[in-house]
C-alpha positions as CSV (number, residue, x, y, z in Angstrom):
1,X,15.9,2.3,-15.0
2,X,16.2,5.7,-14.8
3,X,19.6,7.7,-14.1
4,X,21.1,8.4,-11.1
5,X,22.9,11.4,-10.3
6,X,26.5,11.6,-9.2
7,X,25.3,13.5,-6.2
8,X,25.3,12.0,-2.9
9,X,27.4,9.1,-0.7
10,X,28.2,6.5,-2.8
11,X,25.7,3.7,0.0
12,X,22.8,6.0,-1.2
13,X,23.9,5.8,-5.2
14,X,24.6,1.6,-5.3
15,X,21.0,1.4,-2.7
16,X,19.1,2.8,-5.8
17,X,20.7,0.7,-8.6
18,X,19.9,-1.6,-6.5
19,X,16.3,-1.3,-5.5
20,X,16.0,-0.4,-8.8
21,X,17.3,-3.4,-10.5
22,X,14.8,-5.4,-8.3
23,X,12.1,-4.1,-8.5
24,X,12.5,-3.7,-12.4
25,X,13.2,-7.6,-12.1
26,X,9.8,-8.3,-10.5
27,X,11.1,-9.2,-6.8
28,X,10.2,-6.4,-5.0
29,X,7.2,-3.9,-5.1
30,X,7.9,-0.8,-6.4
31,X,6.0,0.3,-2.8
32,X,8.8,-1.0,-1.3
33,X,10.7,1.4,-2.9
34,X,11.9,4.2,-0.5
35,X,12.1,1.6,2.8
36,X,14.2,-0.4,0.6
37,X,16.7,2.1,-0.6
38,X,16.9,3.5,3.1
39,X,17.5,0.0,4.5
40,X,20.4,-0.8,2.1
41,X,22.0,2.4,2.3
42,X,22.4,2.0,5.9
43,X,23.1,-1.7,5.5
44,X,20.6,-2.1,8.1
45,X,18.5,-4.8,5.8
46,X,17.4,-7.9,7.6
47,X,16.5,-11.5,6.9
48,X,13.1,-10.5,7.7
49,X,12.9,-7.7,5.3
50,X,14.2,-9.6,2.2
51,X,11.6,-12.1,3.2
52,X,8.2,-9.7,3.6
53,X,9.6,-7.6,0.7
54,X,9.9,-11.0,-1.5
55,X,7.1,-12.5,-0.4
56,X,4.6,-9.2,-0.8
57,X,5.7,-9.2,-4.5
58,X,5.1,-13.0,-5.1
59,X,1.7,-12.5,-3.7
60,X,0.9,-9.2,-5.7
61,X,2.0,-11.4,-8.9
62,X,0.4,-14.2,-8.2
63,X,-2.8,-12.1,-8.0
64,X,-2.5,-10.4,-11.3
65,X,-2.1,-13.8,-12.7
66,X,-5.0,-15.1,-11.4
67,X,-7.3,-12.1,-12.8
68,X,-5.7,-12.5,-15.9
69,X,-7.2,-15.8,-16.1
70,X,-10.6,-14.9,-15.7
């Protein structure tokens, strides 16, 4: 995870450990990145969001695991 710097409102610093955190877990693409970090910071994340930015990344790792398969 790389560092963040102790510039900016403290929504926008806990947003990026945050994104980052998940995505570095697996549950969110890193794609998902910047519309994530914008959403949380203005705490304007919705059921719906959590669930399309969940359910993207299970899809994308499903795939990779069925190619690795092969």
């Amino acid at each position: 995870m790389s560092s963040t710097p102790d510039t900016g409102a403290p929504n926008e610093r806990l947003a990026e450990i945050v994104a980052e955190a998940l995505i570095s877990a697996g549950l969110i693409q890193s794609s998902r990145l910047e519309d994530l970090k914008s959403k949380l910071a203005a705490g304007a994340a919705k059921a719906e969001d959590w669930r399309r930015w969940i359910e993207s990344a299970q899809r994308s790792s499903q795939r990779k695991g069925r190619s690795g398969d092969e």
